[in-house]
N, C-alpha and C positions, 0 to 999 in steps of 0.2 A: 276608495283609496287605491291608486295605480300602485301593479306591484313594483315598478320600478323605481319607486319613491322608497329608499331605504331611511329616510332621517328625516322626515315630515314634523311639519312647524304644528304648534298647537296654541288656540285660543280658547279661551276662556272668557263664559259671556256669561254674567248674571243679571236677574233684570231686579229690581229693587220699589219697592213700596213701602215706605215709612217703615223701616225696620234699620234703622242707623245702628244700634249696638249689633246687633247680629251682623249686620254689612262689616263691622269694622271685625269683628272677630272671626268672619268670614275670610275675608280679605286678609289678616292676619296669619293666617293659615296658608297663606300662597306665597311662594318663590316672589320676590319680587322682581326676577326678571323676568317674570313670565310675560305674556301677551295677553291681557283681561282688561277686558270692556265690560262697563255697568252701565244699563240703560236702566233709566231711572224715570219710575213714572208720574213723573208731578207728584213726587213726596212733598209735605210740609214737615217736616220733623230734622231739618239739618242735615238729611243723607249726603244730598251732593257738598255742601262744606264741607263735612267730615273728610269727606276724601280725598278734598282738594288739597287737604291743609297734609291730612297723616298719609295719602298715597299717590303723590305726584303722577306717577309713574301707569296709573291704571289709565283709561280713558274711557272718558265720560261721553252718554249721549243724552242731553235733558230733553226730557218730551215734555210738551205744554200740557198737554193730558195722560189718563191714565190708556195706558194702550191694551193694557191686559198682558198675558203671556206671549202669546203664539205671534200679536205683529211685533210686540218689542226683539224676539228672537230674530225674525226676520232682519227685522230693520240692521241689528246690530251683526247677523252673518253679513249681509249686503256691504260693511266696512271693516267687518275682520279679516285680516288676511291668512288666517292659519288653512295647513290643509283638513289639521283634524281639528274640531270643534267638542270643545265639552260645555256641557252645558250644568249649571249650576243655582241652587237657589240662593237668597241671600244669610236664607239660617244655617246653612249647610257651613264644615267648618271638617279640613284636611286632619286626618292622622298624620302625625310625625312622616309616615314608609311611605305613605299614599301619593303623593303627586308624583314621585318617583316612581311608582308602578305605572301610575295612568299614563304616563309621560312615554312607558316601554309599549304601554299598550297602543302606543299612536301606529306603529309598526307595521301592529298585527290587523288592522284595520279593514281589509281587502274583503268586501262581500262581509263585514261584520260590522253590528254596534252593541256595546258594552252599557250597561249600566251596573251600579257598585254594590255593596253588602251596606245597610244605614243603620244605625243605634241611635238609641234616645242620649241626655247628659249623664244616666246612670247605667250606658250600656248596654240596656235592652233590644233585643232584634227588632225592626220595623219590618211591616210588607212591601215592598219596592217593585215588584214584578209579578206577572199574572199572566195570563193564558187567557186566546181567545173569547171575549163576553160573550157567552148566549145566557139564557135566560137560568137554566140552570145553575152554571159556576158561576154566574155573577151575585147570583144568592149568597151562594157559598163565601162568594170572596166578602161581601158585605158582613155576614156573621162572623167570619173569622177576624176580621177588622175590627170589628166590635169588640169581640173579647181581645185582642192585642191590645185596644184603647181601654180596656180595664184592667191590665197590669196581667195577663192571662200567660206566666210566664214559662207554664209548662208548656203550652200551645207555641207558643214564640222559641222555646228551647228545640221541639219536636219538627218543625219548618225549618229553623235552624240548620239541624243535623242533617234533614232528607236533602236539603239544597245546599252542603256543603265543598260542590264541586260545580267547575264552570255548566251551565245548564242553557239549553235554546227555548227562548221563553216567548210569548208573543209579544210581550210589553216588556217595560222597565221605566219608572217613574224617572219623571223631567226633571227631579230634582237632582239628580248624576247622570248625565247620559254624554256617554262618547260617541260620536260619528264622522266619518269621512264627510270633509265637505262635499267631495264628487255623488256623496249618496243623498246628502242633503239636498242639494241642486237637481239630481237626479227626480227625487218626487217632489220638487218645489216648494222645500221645507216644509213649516206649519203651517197646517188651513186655520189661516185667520176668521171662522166663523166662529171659531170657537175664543172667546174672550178669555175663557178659566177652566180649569177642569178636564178630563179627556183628552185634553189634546196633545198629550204625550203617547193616549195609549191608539189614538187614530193615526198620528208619527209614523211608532211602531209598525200600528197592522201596514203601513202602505210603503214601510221600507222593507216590508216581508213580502209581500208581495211581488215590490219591485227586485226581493232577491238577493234581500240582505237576510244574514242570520244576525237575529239579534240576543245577544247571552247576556244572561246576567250571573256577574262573577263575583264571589262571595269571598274571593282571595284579597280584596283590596275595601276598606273597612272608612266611612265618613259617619261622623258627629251631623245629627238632624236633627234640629230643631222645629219638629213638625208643624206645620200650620199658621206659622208665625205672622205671614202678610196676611193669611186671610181672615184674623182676629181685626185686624186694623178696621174693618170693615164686617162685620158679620151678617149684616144686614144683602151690600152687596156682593159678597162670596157666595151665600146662600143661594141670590136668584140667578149669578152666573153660575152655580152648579148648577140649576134644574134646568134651566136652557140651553145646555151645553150637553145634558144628558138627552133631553129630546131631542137633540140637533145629531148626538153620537145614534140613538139608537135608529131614526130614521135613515140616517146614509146606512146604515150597515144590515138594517133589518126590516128597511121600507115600511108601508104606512102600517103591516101590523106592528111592527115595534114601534114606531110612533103612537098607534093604538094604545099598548101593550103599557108603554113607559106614561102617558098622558092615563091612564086611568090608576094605574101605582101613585102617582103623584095629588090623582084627586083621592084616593083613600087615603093619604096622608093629612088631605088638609090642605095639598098645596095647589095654588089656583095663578101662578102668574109666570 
């Protein structure tokens, strides 16, 4: 984000998979003069009626097939014209204060990306942010996941509390992330190898790299409805996460991580 840019436009891009109630109470939750484009991936389920009828005003991009995450984002920065870009899933769903904050934070965007604080419908803290994977903390993160996804609400009060101030984090999940387009442009968005999965937190490592700080700030608060497109599907969520996992750990930890992650996979059971 150039510092001379004091008043930067902002897009809003979600990308959408058979998840029509959530898209509309997604979408419900936005300004409607904002600038939001839904790329939509060959849903059957009414998404794009839905929102032709109730949100004139958004713009639509239908793909004939499912593109996955990482090229629908592309595709759809390639005709946003904002300078910051947030990015959005379709279960996610605005606090009242919140686009009003994201909207301050277009701003402060210079060598930074933001991603937000997320709760369940009952409030509970989510995990949204991590720190470099090795082999180590990615244990860690996976347990601590685990009991969050069992209602572990003293663990999720205690994360809570320690990460109760803006924080430089290596990642920040794709389901809220702010970035200057100039930074996105900068590392050539999302590596479209990745169909699902990862590819927020490979984003991440390579806009750090490239020398952005990327915070995740727990001041500004979204409604997440966790997992929702990839139930649609659980069959193929599942094999785009383990593909997407051997594809992360080989660029980032060469063929022993690809070792490393292909035999974790065959002690699992999992063979494809």
């Amino acid at each position: 984000m150039s510092k001379s840019n004091t008043n930067p436009s902002l897009s809003i891009i979600i990308v959408n998979y058979n998840v029509e109630d959530h898209l509309k109470r997604c979408l419900r939750s936005i300004d409607s003069g904002a600038d939001v484009w839904v790329v939509d991936n060959a849903s059957t389920d009414g998404s794009v009626e839905q929102v032709k009828i109730n949100f004139p005003w958004v713009k639509i991009i239908e793909s004939q097939e499912n593109l996955g995450f990482s090229k629908a984002i592309n595709r759809a920065v390639r005709e946003a014209k904002g300078d910051c870009l947030l990015l959005l899933n379709p279960d996610t769903e605005f606090k009242p204060e919140s686009y009003t904050f994201i909207k301050k934070r277009c701003s402060q965007l210079h060598a930074k990306a933001f991603g937000f604080r997320q709760v369940d419908a009952q409030g509970n803290f989510q995990l949204s942010f991590g720190f470099r994977p090795n082999l180590s903390n990615e244990l860690m993160r996976r347990s601590i996941q685990r009991r969050l996804d069992r209602k572990g609400r003293w663990l999720a009060a205690i994360i809570d509390r320690i990460f109760s101030k803006p924080t430089s984090v290596s990642w920040v999940a794709g389901s809220s992330l702010l970035v200057g387009r100039d930074a996105f442009e900068k590392i050539d968005g999302f590596d479209e190898n990745f169909f699902l999965f990862f590819e927020d937190i490979d984003f991440c490592l390579r806009l750090e790299q490239s020398g952005i700080n990327v915070i995740y700030e727990p001041s500004i608060t979204l409604l997440h409805h966790r997992g929702e497109s990839s139930k649609v599907n659980l069959s193929l969520s599942k094999q785009a996460y383990r593909q997407s996992q051997r594809y992360f750990w080989t660029q980032y930890h060469g063929a022993l991580g690809k070792n490393m992650i292909e035999f974790y996979q065959r002690m699992r059971g999992i063979y494809y």
